[in-house]
C-alpha positions, 0 to 999 in steps of 0.5 A, a space after each residue: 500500500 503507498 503512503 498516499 493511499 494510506 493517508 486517504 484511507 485514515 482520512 476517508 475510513 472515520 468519515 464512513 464510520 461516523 456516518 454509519 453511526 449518524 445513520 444508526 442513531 437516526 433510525 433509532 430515534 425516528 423509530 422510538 418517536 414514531 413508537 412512542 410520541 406520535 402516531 404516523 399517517 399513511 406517508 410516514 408510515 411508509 417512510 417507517 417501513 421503508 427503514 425498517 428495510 433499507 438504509 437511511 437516506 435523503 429519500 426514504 421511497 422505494 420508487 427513487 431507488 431506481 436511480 443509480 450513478 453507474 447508469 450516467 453516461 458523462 461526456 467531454 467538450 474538448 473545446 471548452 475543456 468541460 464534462 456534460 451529461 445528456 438531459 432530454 437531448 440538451 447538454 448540461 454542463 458541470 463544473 471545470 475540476 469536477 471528475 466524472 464519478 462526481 458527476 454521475 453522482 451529482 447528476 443522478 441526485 438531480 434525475 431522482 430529486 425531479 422525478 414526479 414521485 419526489 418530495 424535491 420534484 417543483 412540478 407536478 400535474 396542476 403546477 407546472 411551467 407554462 408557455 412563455 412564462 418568464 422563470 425565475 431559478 434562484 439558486 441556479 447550481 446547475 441549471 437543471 431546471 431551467 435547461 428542462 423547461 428552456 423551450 417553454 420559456 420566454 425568458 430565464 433569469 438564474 441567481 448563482 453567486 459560484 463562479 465555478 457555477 456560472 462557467 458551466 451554467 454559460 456553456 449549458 445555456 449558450 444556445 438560448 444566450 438571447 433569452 437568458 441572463 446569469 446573475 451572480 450575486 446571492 439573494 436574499 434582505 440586503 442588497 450589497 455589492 455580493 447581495 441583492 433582494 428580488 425587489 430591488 433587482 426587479 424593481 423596473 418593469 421586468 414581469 416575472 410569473 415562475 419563481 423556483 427558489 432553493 437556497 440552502 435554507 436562506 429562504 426567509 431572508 430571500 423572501 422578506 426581500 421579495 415582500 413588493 414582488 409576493 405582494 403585487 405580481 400576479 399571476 405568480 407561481 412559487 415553488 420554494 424548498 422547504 426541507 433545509 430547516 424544520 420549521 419552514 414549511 409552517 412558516 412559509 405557508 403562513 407567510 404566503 397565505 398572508 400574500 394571497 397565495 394558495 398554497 399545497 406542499 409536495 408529497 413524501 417526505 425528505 429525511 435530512 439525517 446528516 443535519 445537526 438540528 434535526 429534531 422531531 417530527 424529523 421528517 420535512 416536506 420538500 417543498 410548497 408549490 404556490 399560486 396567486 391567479 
């Protein structure tokens, strides 16, 4: 064994033990909740089942174990000097020093968080984007979304602040550069040089009518400077995660409510067991899906 291979091994091994720990303990804890504490509905029941078989994971349902990276096919652009997978025949593109393991694994997360079944999936049957609506992505990474529904839209604006990000997001989108705009800055209640609200980024006459939002739990600072848009656009469609923090789903829908939106939550369940505050109920909606005709 060479020492570079020793030293990744005493680095990786206690990660994999102290996951496998953090895994056991929250199958432990779920169960003598749900035992206990509460009594579970159909869904979580279904949940509960489910880890009485398998491992614990992000998405506790049977039909997304389908999903497996060995199946991705990554390609290379020469030319640009980036790797690209293949979504509904369009080239998405991920960032420069990323390996091709990475990207299967990333991209295969992407495929199962949109699957109609998933608690993660923005659309469904009655929500969904519509010809020439005009897409907001905040929280673009990499622009999954937006690559999916490019053909519908009139035109997209993606919030990225990681340049690595905005690299691989100007390559997937060159072909429609005319209809889209990249904005790297974050979103949230400031606008600074790094910082923007949505109400002072749209403040002119720009009409928007979908607003995806997924900001690794910096939603309500995101909404609290979006108060003039959530107030005043309409017809407006919002799909915002919900899933990072336990008590947003509450919060959300009340705030939302409050704005004259209607509001339903996805199905399922997510089960963020690496996060330091989960605590009871433990399992999180994904996300709501908003509507104000």
């Amino acid at each position: 064994m060479s020492i570079v291979t020793s030293r990744f091994l005493r680095a990786v091994i206690p990660k994999l033990i102290h996951k496998a720990l953090l895994k056991r303990a929250v199958r432990n804890s779920i169960f003598n909740y749900y035992r206990n504490v509460a009594t579970p509905n159909g869904e979580i029941e279904k949940v509960l089942d489910y880890l009485r078989k398998k491992p614990v994971t992000n998405f506790p349902d049977s039909a997304l174990d389908k999903y497996l990276p060995g199946n991705i096919k990554v390609f290379t652009d020469h030319e640009k000097g980036l790797k690209y997978v293949v979504l509904d025949g369009k080239r998405l593109y991920f960032k420069r020093k990323w390996n091709k393991l990475r990207i299967k694994k990333a991209f295969n997360g992407l495929l199962k968080e949109q699957d109609p079944v998933c608690p993660h999936c923005y659309e469904n049957g009655n929500f969904k984007i519509d010809e020439g609506d005009v897409l907001v992505d905040v929280g673009a990474a990499e622009g999954n979304f937006a690559l999916s529904v490019i053909e519908k839209v009139s035109k997209v604006i993606l919030f990225e602040s990681d340049e690595r990000w905005v690299e691989a997001l100007n390559a997937t989108f060159e072909p429609w550069k005319e209809k889209v705009t990249i904005v790297r800055k974050f979103v949230g209640d400031i606008t600074n040089e790094g910082f923007t609200t949505l109400d002072d980024y749209f403040a002119g006459d720009d009409k928007i009518s979908f607003l995806k939002i997924d900001v690794e739990g910096a939603e309500m600072q995101l909404l609290r400077g979006a108060k003039r848009i959530l107030q005043y656009t309409n017809p407006l469609k919002l799909a915002i995660c919900t899933y990072h923090k336990q008590e947003d789903e509450k919060l959300f829908t009340e705030l939302l409510n409050n704005d004259g939106f209607e509001t339903s939550h996805s199905d399922g369940y997510i089960l963020m067991y690496h996060d330091p505050k989960l605590r009871p109920p433990f399992l999180r909606r994904g996300l709501i899906r908003a509507v104000k005709p």
